[in-house]
C-alpha positions as a Markdown table, in Angstrom:
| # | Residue | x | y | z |
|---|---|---|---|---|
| 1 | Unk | 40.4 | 85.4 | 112.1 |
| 2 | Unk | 43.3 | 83.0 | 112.1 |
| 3 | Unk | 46.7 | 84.0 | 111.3 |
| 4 | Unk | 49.0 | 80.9 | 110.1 |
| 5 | Unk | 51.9 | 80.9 | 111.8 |
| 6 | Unk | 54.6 | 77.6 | 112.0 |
| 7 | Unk | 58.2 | 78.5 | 113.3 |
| 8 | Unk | 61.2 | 76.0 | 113.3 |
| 9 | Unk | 64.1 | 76.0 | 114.9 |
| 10 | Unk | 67.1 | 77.4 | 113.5 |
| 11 | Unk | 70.6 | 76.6 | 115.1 |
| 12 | Unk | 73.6 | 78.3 | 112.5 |
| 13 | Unk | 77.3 | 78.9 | 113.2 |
| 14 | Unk | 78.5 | 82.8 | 113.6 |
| 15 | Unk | 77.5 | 84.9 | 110.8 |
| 16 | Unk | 78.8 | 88.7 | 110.6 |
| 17 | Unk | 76.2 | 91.4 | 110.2 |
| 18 | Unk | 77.6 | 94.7 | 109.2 |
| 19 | Unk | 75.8 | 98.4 | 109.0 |
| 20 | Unk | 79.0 | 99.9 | 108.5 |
| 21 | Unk | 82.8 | 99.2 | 108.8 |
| 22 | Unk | 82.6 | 99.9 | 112.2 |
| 23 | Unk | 79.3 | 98.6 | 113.2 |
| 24 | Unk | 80.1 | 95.0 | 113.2 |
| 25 | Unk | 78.4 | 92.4 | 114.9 |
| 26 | Unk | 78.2 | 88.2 | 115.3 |
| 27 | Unk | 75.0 | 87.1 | 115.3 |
| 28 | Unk | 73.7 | 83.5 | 115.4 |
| 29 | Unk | 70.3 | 81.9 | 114.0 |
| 30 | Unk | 67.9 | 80.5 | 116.4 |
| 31 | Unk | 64.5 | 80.6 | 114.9 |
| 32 | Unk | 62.9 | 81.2 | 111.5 |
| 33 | Unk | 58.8 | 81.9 | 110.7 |
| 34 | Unk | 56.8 | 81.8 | 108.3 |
| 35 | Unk | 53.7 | 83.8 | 108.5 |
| 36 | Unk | 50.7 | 83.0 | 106.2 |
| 37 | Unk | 47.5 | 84.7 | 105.5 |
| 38 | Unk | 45.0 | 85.7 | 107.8 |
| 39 | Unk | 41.4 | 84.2 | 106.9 |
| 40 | Unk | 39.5 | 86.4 | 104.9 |
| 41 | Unk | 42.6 | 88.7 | 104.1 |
| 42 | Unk | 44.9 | 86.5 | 101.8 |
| 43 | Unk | 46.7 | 88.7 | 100.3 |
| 44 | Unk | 50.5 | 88.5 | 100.6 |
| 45 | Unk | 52.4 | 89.4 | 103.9 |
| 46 | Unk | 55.0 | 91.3 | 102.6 |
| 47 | Unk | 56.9 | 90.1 | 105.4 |
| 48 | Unk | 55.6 | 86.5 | 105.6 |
| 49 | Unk | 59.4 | 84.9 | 106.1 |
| 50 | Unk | 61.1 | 86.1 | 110.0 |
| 51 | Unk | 64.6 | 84.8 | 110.7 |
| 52 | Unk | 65.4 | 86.0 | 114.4 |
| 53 | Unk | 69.3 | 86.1 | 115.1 |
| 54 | Unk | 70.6 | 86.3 | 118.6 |
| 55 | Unk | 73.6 | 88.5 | 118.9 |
| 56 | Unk | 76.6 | 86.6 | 120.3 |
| 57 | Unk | 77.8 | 89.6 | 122.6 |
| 58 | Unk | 74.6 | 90.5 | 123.8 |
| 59 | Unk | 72.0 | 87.2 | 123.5 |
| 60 | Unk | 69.2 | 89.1 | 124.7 |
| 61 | Unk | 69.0 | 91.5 | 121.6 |
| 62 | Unk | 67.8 | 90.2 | 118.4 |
| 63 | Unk | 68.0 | 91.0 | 115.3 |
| 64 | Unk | 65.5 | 89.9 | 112.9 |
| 65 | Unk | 65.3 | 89.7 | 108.9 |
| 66 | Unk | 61.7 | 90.2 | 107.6 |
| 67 | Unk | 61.1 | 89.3 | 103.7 |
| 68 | Unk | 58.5 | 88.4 | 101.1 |
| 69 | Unk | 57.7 | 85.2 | 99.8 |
| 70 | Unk | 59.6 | 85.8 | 96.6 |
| 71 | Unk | 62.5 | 87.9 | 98.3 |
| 72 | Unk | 62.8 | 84.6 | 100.4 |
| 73 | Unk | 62.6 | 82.2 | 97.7 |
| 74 | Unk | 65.2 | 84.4 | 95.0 |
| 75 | Unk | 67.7 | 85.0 | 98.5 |
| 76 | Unk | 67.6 | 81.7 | 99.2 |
| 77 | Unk | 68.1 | 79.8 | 95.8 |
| 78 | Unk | 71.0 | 81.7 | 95.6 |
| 79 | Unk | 72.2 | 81.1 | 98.5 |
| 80 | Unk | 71.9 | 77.3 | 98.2 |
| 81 | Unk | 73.3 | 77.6 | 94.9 |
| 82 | Unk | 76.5 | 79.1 | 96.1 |
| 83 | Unk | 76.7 | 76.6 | 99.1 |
| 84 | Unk | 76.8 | 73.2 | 97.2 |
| 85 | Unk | 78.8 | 74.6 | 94.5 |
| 86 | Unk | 82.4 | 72.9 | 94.3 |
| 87 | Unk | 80.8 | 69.9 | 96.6 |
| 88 | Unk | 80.3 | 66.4 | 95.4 |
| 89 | Unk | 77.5 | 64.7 | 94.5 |
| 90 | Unk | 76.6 | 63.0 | 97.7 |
| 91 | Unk | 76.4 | 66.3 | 99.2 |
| 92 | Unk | 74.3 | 67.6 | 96.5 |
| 93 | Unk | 71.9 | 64.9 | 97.0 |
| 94 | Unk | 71.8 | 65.4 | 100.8 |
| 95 | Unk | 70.8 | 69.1 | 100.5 |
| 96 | Unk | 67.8 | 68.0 | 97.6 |
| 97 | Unk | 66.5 | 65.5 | 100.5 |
| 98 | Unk | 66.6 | 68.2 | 102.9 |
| 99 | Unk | 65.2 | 70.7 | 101.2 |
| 100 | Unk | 62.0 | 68.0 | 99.8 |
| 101 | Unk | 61.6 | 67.0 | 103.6 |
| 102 | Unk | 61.4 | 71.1 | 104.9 |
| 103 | Unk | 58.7 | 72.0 | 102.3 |
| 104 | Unk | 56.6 | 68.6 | 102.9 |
| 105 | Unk | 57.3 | 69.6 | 106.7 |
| 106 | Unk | 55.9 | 73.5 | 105.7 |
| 107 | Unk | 52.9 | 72.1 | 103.8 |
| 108 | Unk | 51.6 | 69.7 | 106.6 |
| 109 | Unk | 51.9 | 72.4 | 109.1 |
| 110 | Unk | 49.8 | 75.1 | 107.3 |
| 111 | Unk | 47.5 | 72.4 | 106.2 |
| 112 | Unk | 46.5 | 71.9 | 109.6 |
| 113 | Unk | 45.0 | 75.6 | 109.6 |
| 114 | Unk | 42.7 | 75.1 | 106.1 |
């Protein structure tokens, strides 16, 4: 059995996590995964998308956000949404490239394990 697997790097700026008002922490991205089917079982992972964060105080504890194929995609249209709102076209346009070139970049990877 074959599990596809691809991983990219991710490289963010500080992002808060917080449990509670007083459990606070800075985290930064550094990798996120995408985990596909394994042959012969292809049903959905329910955690098929990993995004490990490195805590800023403490960089050899991670913290990592597991989520389903449509969590991941809902999450993050919103998320883009929100980020190039207010920006000008250009900017717009550079985000559409980016996002063409990542899932062309996702499809030849997991091609490679058909």
């Amino acid at each position: 059995m074959t599990v596809k697997f691809v991983t990219h790097t991710l490289n963010t700026g500080d992002i808060t996590v917080m449990g509670q008002v007083s459990n606070v922490a800075t985290v930064q991205g550094s990798k996120i995964s995408r985990i596909g089917a394994v042959e012969g079982h292809e049903q959905e992972n329910p955690a098929a998308i990993h995004v490990n964060f490195q805590i800023s105080n403490n960089p050899e504890d991670l913290l990592v956000w597991m989520l389903g194929l449509a969590d991941a995609i809902e999450i993050g249209l919103h998320l883009v949404a929100m980020g190039i709102e207010d920006q000008p076209s250009p900017h717009i346009e550079e985000v559409r490239d980016r996002l063409s070139q990542l899932v062309s970049e996702l499809d030849r990877s997991l091609q490679v394990f058909h």
